[in-house]
C-alpha positions in Angstrom: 275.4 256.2 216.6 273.2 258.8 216.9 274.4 262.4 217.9 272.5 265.0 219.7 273.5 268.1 220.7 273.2 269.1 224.6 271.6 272.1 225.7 272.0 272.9 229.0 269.7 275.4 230.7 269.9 277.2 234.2 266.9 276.6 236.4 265.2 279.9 236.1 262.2 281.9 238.6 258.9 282.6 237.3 258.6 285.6 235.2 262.1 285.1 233.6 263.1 283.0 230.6 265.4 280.3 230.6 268.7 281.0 228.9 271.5 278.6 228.1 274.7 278.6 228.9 276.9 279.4 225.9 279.6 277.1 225.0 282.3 279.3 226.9 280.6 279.6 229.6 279.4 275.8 230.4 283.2 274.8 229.7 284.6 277.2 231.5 282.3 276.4 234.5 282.6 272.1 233.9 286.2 272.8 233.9 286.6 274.9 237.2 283.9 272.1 239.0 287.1 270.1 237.7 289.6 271.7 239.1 291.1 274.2 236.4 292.7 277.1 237.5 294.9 279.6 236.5 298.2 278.7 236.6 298.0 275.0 237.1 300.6 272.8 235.4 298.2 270.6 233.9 295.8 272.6 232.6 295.7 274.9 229.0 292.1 277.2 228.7 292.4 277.2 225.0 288.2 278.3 225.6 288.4 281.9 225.8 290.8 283.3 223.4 292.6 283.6 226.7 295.7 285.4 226.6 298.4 285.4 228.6 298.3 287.7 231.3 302.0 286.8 232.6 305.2 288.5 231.8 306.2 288.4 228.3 310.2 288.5 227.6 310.2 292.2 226.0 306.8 293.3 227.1 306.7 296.3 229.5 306.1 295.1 233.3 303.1 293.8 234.3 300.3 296.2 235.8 300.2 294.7 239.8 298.4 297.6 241.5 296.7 300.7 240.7 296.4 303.6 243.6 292.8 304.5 244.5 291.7 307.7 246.2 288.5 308.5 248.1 286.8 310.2 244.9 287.2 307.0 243.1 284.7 305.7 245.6 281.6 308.4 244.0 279.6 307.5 241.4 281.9 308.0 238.1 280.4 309.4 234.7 278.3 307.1 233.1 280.6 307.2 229.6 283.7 307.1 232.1 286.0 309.6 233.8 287.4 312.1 231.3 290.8 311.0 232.5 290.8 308.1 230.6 288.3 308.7 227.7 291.3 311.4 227.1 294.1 308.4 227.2 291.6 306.8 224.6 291.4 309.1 222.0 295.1 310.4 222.5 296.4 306.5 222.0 294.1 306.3 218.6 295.2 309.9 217.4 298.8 308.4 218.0 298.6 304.9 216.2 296.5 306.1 213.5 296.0 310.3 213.0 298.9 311.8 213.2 298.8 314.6 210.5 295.0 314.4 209.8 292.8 317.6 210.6 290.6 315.4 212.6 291.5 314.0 216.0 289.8 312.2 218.5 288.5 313.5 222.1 287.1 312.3 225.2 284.1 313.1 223.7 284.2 310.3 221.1 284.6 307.7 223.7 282.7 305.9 225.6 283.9 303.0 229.0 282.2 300.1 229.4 282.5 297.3 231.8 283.6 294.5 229.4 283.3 294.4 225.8 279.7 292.5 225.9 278.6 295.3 227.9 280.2 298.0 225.2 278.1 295.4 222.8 275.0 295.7 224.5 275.0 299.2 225.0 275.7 299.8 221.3 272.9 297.6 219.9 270.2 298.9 222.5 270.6 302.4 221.1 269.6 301.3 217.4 266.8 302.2 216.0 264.1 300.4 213.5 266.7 299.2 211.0 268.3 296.7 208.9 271.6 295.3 211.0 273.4 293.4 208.6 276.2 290.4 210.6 278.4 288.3 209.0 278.4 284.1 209.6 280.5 282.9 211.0 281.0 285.3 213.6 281.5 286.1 217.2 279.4 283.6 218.7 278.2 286.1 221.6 276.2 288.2 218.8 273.8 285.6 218.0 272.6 285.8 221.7 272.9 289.7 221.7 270.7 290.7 218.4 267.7 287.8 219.5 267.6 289.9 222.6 266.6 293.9 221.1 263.4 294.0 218.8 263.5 297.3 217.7 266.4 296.6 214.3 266.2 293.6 212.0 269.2 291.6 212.2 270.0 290.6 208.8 272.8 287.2 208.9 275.3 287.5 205.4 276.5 284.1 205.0 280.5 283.9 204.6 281.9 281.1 202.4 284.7 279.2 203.5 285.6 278.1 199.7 286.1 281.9 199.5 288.8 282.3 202.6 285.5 283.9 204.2 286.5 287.1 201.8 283.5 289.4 201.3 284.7 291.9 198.6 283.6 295.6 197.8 281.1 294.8 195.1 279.3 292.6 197.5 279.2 294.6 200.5 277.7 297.7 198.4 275.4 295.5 197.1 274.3 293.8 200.6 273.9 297.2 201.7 272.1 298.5 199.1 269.8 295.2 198.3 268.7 294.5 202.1 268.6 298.3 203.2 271.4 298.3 205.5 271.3 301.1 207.9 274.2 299.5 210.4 276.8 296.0 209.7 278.3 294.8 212.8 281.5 292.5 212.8 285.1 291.7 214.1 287.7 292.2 212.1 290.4 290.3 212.9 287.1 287.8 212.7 286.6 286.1 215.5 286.8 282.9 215.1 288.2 282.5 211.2 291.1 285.1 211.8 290.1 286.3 208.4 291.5 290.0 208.3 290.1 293.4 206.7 293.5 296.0 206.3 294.9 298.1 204.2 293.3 299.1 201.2 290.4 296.9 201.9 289.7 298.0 205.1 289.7 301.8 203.9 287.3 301.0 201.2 284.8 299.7 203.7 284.9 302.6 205.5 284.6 304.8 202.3 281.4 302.8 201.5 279.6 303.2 204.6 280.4 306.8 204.3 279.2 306.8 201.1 275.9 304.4 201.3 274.9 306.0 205.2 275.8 302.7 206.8 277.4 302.6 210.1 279.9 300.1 210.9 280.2 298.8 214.3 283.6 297.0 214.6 284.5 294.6 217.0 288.4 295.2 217.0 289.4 293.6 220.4 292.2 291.0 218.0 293.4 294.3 216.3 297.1 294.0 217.5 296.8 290.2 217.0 297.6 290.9 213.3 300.5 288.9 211.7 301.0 288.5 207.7 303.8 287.0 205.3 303.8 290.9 203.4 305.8 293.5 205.1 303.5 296.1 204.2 300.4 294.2 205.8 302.7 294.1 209.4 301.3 295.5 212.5 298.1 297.2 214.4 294.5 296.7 212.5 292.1 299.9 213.0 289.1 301.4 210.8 290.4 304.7 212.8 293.0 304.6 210.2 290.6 305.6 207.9 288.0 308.0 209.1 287.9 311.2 207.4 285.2 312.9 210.2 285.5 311.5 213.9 282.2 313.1 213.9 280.7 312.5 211.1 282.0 308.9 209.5 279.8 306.3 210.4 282.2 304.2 212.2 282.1 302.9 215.6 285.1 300.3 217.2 285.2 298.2 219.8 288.1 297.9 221.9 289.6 297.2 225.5 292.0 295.7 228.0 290.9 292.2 227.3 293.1 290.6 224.4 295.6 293.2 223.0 296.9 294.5 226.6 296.4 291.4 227.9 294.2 292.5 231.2 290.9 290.1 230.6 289.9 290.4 234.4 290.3 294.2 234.3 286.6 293.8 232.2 287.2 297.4 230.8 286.6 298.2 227.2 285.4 301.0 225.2 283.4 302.4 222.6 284.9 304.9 220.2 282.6 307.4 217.4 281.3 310.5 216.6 280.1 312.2 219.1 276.3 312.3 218.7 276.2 308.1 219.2 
């Protein structure tokens, strides 16, 4: 029999294209016209990488409400209120500086309204480059780098014979080769959970400082990080291995969504040097 895959496509206005609806989306929105909803007994989304956003046995309470005052009702700085680009940098200076010279500040960080808004953002301020991305990958990037003209997105095909492992001689030479300028990816990957750490992970970082190639790091499965070694045990971040907050070429992606557990709260950030 023959198979055909279904696109589906919004009705659109003249002067606008048609987009589809990704594959989250048109479930998610099939399975509400069905009756899903949150917390009902006989239904699982297993669509999302939805976590859940309950009480955990261990877990600190729950957030329930949050107190606002009449200056939260103004117009807020564009990158975010201080007050919490601050919490930011201080909770990455705690995980993964402590005793380095160089220390995050508010004025590394950046608050977006949901991480494909931090993704958006990010990718409309390149320039006339080579972006290198990584397939299989988050599926919301193909969508996002079809949307900016001025980069060249640059796909790096990922073999699943290989455990989707991309080692250091490879990457330098992908860089190099193709003229790299940026390489944008998630690490833990979303969606083969294959994991960048340690060692590995640091001499990533060393070669974009190295070969003047930023990484852009989609780290939102960081604390999602489990492994059979004792030494390979616990939180996942690049910020481990920055030498410069201002001057490594490293920028991460993070927020609320997965690893706190707060997906409706859509607040995630963007964390560099200072001059991005």
């Amino acid at each position: 029999m023959e198979r055909r895959r279904v696109v589906v496509t919004p009705p659109t206005a003249p002067g606008f294209r048609a987009v589809p609806f990704t594959g989250v989306i048109y479930v998610m929105a099939e399975a509400s016209r069905l009756g899903y909803s949150y917390g009902h007994p006989d239904w699982c989304n297993l669509g999302q990488g939805q976590p859940e956003t309950g009480p955990l046995p261990g877990a600190p309470p729950r957030v329930l409400e949050a107190p606002i005052s009449p200056a939260d009702q103004e117009y807020s700085p564009v990158a975010g209120i201080p007050e919490l680009r601050t919490a930011v940098a201080e909770l990455y200076n705690h995980l993964y500086r402590q005793g380095k010279a160089s220390q995050y500040t508010a004025d590394n960080v950046c608050i977006c309204g949901g991480g494909r808004l931090g993704l958006t953002r990010t990718v409309a301020a390149l320039g006339e480059i080579n972006l290198g991305h990584f397939l299989p990958d988050y599926t919301a990037y193909e969508e996002l780098l079809n949307i900016f003209r001025p980069f060249t997105a640059i796909p790096i095909l990922l073999e699943g014979a290989d455990g989707y492992r991309f080692d250091l001689g490879r990457l330098e030479r992908e860089i190099m080769g193709r003229g790299l300028s940026a390489l944008l990816l998630s690490n833990p990957s979303n969606p083969t959970g294959r994991t960048i750490r340690g060692l590995e992970l640091a001499s990533w970082v060393d070669a974009a400082r190295r070969l003047d190639c930023t990484l852009i790091l989609d780290e939102f499965y960081s604390h999602y990080a489990w492994s059979s070694t004792p030494e390979e045990q616990g939180l996942v971040s690049a910020a481990r291995y920055v030498e410069d907050v201002d001057d490594d070429p490293v920028l991460i992606l993070d927020g609320l969504t997965k690893n706190w557990r707060y997906p409706g709260w859509r607040t995630t950030w963007v964390l560099g040097p200072r001059s991005v």
